[in-house]
C-alpha positions in Angstrom: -0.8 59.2 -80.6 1.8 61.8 -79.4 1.2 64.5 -81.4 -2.3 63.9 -80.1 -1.5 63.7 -76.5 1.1 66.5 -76.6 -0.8 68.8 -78.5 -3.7 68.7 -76.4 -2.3 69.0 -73.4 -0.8 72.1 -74.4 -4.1 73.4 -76.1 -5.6 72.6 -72.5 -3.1 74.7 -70.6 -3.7 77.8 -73.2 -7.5 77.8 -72.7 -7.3 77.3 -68.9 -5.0 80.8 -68.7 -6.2 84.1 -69.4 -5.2 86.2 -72.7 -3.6 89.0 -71.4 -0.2 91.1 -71.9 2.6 89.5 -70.1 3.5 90.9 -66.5 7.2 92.2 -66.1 8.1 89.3 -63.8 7.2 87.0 -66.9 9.2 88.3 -69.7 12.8 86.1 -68.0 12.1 83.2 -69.7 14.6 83.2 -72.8 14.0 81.3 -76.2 17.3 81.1 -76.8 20.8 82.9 -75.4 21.5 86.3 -76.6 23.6 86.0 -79.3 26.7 87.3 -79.2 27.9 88.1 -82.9 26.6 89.1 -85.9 28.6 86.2 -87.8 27.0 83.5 -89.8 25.2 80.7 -87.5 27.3 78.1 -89.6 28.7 76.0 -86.7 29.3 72.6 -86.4 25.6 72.5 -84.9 23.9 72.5 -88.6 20.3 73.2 -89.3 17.9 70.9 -88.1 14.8 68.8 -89.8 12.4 71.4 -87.6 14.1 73.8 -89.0 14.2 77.3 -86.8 11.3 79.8 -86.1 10.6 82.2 -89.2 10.3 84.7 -86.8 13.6 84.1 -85.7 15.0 83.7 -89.2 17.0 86.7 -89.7 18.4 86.5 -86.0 21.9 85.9 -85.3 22.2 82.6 -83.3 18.7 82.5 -82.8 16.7 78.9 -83.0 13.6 79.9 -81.9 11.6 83.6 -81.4 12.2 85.0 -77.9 9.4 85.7 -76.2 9.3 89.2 -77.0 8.8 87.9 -81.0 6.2 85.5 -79.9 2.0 86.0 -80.8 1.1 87.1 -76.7 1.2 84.0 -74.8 -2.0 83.9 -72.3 -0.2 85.0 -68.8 -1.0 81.6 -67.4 1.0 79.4 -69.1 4.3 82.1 -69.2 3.6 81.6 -65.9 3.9 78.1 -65.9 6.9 78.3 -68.0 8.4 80.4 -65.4 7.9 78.2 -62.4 7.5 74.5 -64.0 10.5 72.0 -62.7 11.7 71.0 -66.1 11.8 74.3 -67.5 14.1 75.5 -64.2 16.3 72.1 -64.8 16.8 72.9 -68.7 17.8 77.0 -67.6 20.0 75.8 -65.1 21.8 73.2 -67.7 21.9 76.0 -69.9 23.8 78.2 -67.8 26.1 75.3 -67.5 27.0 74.6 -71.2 24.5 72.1 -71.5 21.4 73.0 -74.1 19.4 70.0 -74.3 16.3 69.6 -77.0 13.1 67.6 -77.6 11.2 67.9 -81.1 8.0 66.4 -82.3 7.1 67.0 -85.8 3.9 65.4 -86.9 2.5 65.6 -90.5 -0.9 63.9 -91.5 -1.8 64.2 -95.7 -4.6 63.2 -97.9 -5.8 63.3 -101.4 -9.5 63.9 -102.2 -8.4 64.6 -105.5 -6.1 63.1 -107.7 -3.5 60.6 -107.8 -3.7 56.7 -108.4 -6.3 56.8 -105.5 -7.6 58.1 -102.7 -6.0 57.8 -99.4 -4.8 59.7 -96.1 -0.9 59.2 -94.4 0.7 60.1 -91.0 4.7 60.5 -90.0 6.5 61.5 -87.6 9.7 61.9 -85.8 11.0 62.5 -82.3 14.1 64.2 -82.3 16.7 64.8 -79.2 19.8 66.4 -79.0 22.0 67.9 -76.8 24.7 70.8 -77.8 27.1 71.1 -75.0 29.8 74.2 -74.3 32.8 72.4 -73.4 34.5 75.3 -72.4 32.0 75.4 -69.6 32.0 72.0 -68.8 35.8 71.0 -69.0 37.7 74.2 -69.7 38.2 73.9 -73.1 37.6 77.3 -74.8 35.5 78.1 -78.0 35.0 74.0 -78.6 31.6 72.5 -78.4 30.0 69.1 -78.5 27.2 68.3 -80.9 25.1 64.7 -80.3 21.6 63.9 -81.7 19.3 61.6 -82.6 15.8 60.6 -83.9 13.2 58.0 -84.4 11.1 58.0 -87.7 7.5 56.1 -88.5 4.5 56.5 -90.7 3.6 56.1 -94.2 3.9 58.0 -97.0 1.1 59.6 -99.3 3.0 60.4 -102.1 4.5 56.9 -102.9 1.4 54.9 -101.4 -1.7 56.6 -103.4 -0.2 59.1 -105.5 2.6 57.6 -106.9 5.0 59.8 -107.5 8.4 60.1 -105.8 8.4 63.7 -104.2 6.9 63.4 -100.6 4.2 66.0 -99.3 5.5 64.9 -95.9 9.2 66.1 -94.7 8.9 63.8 -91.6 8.5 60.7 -94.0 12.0 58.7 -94.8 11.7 55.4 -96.0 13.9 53.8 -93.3 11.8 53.8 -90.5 13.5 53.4 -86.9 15.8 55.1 -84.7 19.3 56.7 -85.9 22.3 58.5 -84.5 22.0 62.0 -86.9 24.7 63.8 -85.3 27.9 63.3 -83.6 30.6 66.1 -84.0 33.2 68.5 -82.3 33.8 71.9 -83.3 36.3 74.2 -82.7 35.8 78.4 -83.5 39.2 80.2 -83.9 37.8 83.1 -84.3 37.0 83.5 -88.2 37.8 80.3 -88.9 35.8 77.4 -87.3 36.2 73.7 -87.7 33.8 70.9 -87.3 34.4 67.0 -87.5 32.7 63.3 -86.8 29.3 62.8 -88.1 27.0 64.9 -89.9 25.0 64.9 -93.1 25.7 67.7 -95.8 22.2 69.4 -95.9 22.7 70.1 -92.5 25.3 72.7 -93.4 25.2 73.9 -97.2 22.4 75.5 -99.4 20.0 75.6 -96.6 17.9 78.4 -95.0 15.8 79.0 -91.4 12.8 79.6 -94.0 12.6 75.9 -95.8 10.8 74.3 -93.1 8.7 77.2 -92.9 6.8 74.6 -95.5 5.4 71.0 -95.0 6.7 69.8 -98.8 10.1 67.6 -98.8 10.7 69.9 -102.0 11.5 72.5 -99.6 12.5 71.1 -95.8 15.6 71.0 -95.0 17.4 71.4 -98.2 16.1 72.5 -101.7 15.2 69.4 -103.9 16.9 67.6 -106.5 20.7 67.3 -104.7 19.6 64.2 -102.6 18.3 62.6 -105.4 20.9 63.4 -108.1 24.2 63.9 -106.1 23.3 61.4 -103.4 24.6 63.9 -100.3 24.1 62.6 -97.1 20.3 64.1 -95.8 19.4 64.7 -92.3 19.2 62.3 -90.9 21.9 60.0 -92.7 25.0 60.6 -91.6 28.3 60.0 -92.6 32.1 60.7 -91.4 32.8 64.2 -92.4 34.8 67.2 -91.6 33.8 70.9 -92.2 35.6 74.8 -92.1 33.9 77.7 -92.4 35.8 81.0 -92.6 34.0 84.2 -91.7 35.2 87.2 -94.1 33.4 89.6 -92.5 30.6 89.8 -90.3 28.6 89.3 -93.6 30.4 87.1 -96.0 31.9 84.0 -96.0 32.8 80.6 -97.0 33.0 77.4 -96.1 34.0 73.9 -97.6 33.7 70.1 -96.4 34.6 66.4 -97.0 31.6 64.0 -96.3 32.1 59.6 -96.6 29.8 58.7 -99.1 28.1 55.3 -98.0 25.1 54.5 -99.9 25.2 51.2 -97.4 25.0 53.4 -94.0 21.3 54.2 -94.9 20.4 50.7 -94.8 17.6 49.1 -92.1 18.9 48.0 -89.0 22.4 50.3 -89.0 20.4 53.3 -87.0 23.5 55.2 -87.5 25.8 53.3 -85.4 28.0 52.0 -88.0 31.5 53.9 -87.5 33.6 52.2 -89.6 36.2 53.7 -92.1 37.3 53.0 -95.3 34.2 51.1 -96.4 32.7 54.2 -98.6 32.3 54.1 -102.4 33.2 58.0 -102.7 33.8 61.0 -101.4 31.1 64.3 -100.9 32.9 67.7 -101.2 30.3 70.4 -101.0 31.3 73.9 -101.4 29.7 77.1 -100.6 30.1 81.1 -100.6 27.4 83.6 -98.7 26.4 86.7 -97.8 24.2 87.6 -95.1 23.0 89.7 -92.7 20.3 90.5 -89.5 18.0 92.3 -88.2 20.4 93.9 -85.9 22.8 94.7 -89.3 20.3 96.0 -91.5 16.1 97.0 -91.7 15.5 94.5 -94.2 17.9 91.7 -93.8 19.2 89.2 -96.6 20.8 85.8 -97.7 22.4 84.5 -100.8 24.4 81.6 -101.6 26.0 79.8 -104.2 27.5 76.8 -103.8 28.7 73.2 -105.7 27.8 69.4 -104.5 31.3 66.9 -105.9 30.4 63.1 -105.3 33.3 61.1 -106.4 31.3 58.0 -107.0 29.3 58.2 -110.2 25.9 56.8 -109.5 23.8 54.9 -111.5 22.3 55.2 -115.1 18.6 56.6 -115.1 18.1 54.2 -118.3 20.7 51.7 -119.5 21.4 48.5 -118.0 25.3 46.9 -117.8 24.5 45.5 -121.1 22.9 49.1 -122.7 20.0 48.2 -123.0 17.3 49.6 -121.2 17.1 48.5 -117.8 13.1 48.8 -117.7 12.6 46.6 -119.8 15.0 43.9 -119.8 14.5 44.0 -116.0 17.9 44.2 -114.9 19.9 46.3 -112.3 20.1 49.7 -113.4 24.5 50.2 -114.9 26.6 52.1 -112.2 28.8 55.2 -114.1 32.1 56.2 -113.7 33.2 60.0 -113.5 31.8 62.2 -111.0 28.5 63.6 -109.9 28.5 67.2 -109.4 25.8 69.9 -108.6 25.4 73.4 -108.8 22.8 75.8 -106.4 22.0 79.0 -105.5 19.5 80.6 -103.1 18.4 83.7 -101.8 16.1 85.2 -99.1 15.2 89.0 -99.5 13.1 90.7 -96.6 10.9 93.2 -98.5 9.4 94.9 -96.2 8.9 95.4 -92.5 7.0 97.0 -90.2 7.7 100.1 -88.4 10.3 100.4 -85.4 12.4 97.2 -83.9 8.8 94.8 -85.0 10.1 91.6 -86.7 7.3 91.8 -88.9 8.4 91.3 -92.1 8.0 89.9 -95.4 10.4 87.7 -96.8 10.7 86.6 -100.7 12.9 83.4 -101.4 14.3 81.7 -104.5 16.4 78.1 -105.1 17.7 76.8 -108.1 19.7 73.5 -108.8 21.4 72.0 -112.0 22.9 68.9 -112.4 25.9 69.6 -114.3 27.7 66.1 -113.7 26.6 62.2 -114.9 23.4 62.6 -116.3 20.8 61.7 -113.2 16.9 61.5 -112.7 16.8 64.8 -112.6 18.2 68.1 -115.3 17.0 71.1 -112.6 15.0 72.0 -109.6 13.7 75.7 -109.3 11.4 77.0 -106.2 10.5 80.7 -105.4 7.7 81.6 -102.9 7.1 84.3 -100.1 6.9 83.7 -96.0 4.9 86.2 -94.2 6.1 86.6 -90.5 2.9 88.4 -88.5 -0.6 88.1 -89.7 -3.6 89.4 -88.1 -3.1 91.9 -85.0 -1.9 90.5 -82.0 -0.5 87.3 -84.5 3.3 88.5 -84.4 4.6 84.7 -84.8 2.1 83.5 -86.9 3.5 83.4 -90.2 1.9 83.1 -94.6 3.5 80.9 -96.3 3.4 80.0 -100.5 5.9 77.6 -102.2 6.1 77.4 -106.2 8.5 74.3 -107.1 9.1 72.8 -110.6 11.4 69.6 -111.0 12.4 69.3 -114.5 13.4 65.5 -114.9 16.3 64.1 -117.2 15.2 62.6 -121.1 16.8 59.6 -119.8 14.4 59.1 -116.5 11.8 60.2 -118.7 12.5 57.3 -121.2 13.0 55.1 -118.5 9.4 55.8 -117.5 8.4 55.5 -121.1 9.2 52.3 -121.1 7.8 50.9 -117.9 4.6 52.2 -119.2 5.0 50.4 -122.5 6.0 47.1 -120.5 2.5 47.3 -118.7 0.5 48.0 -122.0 0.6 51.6 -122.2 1.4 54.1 -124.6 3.5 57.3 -124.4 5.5 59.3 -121.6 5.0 61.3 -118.4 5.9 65.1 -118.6 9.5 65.6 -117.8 8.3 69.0 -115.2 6.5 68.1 -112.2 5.3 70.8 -110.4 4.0 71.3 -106.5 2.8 74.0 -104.7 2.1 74.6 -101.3 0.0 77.7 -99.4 -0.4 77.1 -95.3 -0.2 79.1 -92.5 1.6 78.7 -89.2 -0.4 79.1 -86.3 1.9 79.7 -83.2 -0.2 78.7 -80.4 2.0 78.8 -77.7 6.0 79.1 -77.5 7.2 75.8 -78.7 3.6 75.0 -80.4 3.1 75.5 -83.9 0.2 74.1 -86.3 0.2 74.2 -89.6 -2.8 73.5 -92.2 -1.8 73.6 -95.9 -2.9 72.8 -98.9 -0.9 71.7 -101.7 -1.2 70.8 -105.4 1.1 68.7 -107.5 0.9 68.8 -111.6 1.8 65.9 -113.6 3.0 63.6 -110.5 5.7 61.1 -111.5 4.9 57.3 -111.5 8.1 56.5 -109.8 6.2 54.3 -107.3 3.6 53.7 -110.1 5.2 51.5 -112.2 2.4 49.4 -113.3 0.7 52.6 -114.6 -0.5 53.0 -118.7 -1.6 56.7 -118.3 -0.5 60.2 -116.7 -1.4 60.2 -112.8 -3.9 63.0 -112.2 -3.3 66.0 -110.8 -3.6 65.6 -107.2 -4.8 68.0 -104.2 -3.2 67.3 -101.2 -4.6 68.4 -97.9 -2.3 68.5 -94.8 -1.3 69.0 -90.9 2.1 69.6 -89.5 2.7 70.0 -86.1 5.2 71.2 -84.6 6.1 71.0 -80.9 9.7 72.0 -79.1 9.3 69.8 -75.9 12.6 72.6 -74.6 11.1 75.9 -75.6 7.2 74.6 -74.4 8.2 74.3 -70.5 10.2 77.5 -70.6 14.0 76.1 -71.1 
């Protein structure tokens, strides 16, 4: 019901106005603050589940397209944003230090095709935060405050009729409920900048502004396979953790981190409020080196990383049980390992091309890649590569293309743990060890802070993870779906 509510009213506000170029007077109402450097938005901020605007993804500092980026907003409603209440509070508490937010993300998903059966899903989350300067606010310079939090519902097609493991919806999490996602100081000294409290890992490392540019949990927030495999801490799990990042240059640098690894934290009814110490099972240590650059560094701007994932505890086996036998079918607990986990990645964004003069239309190809070169896990590799269009059709400067191409290449153990579920409900031979999903939509920005997103996407030999009863391959399924996404801030103007 609030996506529905939400949405409309601000569908209702765009027809009522009139489509036309925006008068001088209107152009004051800023997205986001000018950024100030060229350097790395690596802070002890973090991406977030939205994700930012993929106009605004090759934008120093940037969260969200200014208006000057934005698809022309009908005059009406920049209006509005201009002289609404809220809108005038959230500028004024932003000229204080304070930068308050409010995110819906909605996604609805069904399969008329494919699967175990039939059937249609809805999630969503609400999302607040509030990232205060508190050099403004108490005199301490180059320091900021970082709190959010978030409340997650719905269901989830993938593991309810489809049966596989890998969600279509990046607003589903299995833990339903509210949860404290964020609660950190950081420091900047300059090149070297310093965060600690809480915080989850993919909030920070092998990340990009153009993952969410998709509605597939292959892709938002962080590339698949390191959650399930290396266990980091995902958005919006958090943990104890402390972070530096040390700018090279204005285009390279690198940054390192220790996270508490807590499998417990995740747990119902703990909403991210459990601060104890000590209580952990391991230690995350992420590592990461990058080069990148802007629009304001370079015509067609660029990101690369490479980086490691180190978890300390050892996880479980994806087959035996304590006794070595396998845990499918003798039906016990899966055996925990000893040694380490560890993860490799890299990723890359390339603009392409651009269109002519300061436009921010561009065409940008990406690429992610993950091996598990630690305890053998569910899953040997995870490889994605797809394009993001920013500025369709004429007068569509925000819309934006989008195709995803993922493959998830699971271990021969999972695979013969699988096996044998299959043979314990009567069945004969195993599922294909690549599961592969694609995803084409387009982003629709309706207003400033509204964007819809229709997509289709298609999933090849789907896992039976949640399938466990099943004696044959799941079939291919076609998933049709809706994300919408609405920035509560940027909508009234703040």
């Amino acid at each position: 019901m609030p996506v529905l509510t939400t949405t409309a009213a601000a569908l209702l506000l765009a027809g009522q106005a009139q489509a036309a170029p925006l008068p001088p007077d209107t152009r004051d109402v800023p997205a986001t603050a000018a950024p100030t450097t060229s350097a790395p938005p690596l802070t002890g901020e973090g991406e977030r589940e939205s994700g930012r605007d993929a106009a605004a993804a090759f934008s120093p500092g940037a969260k969200q397209a200014a208006p000057a980026d934005q698809s022309k907003a009908p005059t009406g409603f920049a209006r509005f944003q201009r002289n609404n209440a809220i809108g005038k509070a959230l500028r004024s508490l932003n000229d204080q230090g304070v930068d308050l937010t409010l995110d819906f993300v909605g996604n609805v998903a069904a399969n008329p095709i494919g699967g175990v059966r039939h059937g249609s899903a809805e999630s969503h989350w609400v999302m607040a935060a509030a990232d205060i300067d508190l050099e403004k606010a108490l005199g301490w310079s180059d320091t900021k405050l970082h709190v959010q939090g978030a409340w997650f519902t719905g269901d989830s097609l993938g593991r309810d009729s489809i049966g596989n493991s890998i969600s279509f919806q990046q607003t589903w999490r299995p833990v339903s409920g509210p949860r404290l996602t964020q609660l950190n100081i950081e420091h900047d000294f300059g090149k070297l900048n310093l965060m600690v409290g809480r915080a989850a890992v993919n909030s920070y490392f092998n990340n990009s502004p153009l993952n969410c540019a998709f509605m597939s949990n292959t892709s938002c927030l962080t590339a698949y396979g390191a959650i399930s495999d290396i266990g980091i801490t995902a958005y919006p799990n958090s943990s104890w953790a402390a972070k530096a990042r040390y700018a090279i240059d204005d285009r390279w640098y690198v940054q390192t981190g220790a996270f508490e690894y807590n499998n417990d934290l995740n747990a119902k009814g703990k909403g991210g409020l459990d601060f104890s110490l000590g209580k952990g099972t391991g230690v995350l240590i992420p590592g990461e080196v990058g080069y990148q650059t802007s629009f304001a560094q370079e015509r067609l701007p660029r990101r690369y990383r490479l980086g490691f994932y180190l978890n300390t505890d050892g996880g479980q086996s994806p087959y035996y049980d304590a006794n070595g036998n396998s845990a499918a079918l003798s039906g016990l607990p899966r055996a925990g390992r000893g040694g380490n986990r560890l993860g490799l990645y890299a990723m890359a964004d390339q603009t392409v091309s651009r269109a002519q003069g300061a436009s921010k239309r561009n065409l940008a190809l990406f690429g992610r890649f993950f091996l598990n070169a630690g305890n053998v896990q569910s899953i040997d590799w995870f490889a994605s590569a797809g394009f993001v269009k920013t500025g369709t059709f004429k007068g569509r400067d925000n819309d934006t293309i989008g195709l995803l191409v993922t493959n998830t290449h699971f271990s021969d153990q999972q695979i013969a743990y699988l096996r044998d579920l299959r043979a314990k409900a009567g069945g004969t031979g195993s599922p294909e060890p690549n599961e592969i999903i694609t995803e084409l939509n387009y982003g629709w920005a309706a207003l400033p802070g509204l964007r819809i997103m229709p997509n289709v996407q298609y999933v090849i030999n789907p896992d039976p993870i949640y399938a466990t009863s099943r004696k044959t391959d799941i079939p291919d399924a076609v998933v049709l779906g809706l994300r919408v996404d609405v920035h509560l801030a940027q909508l009234f103007g703040g």
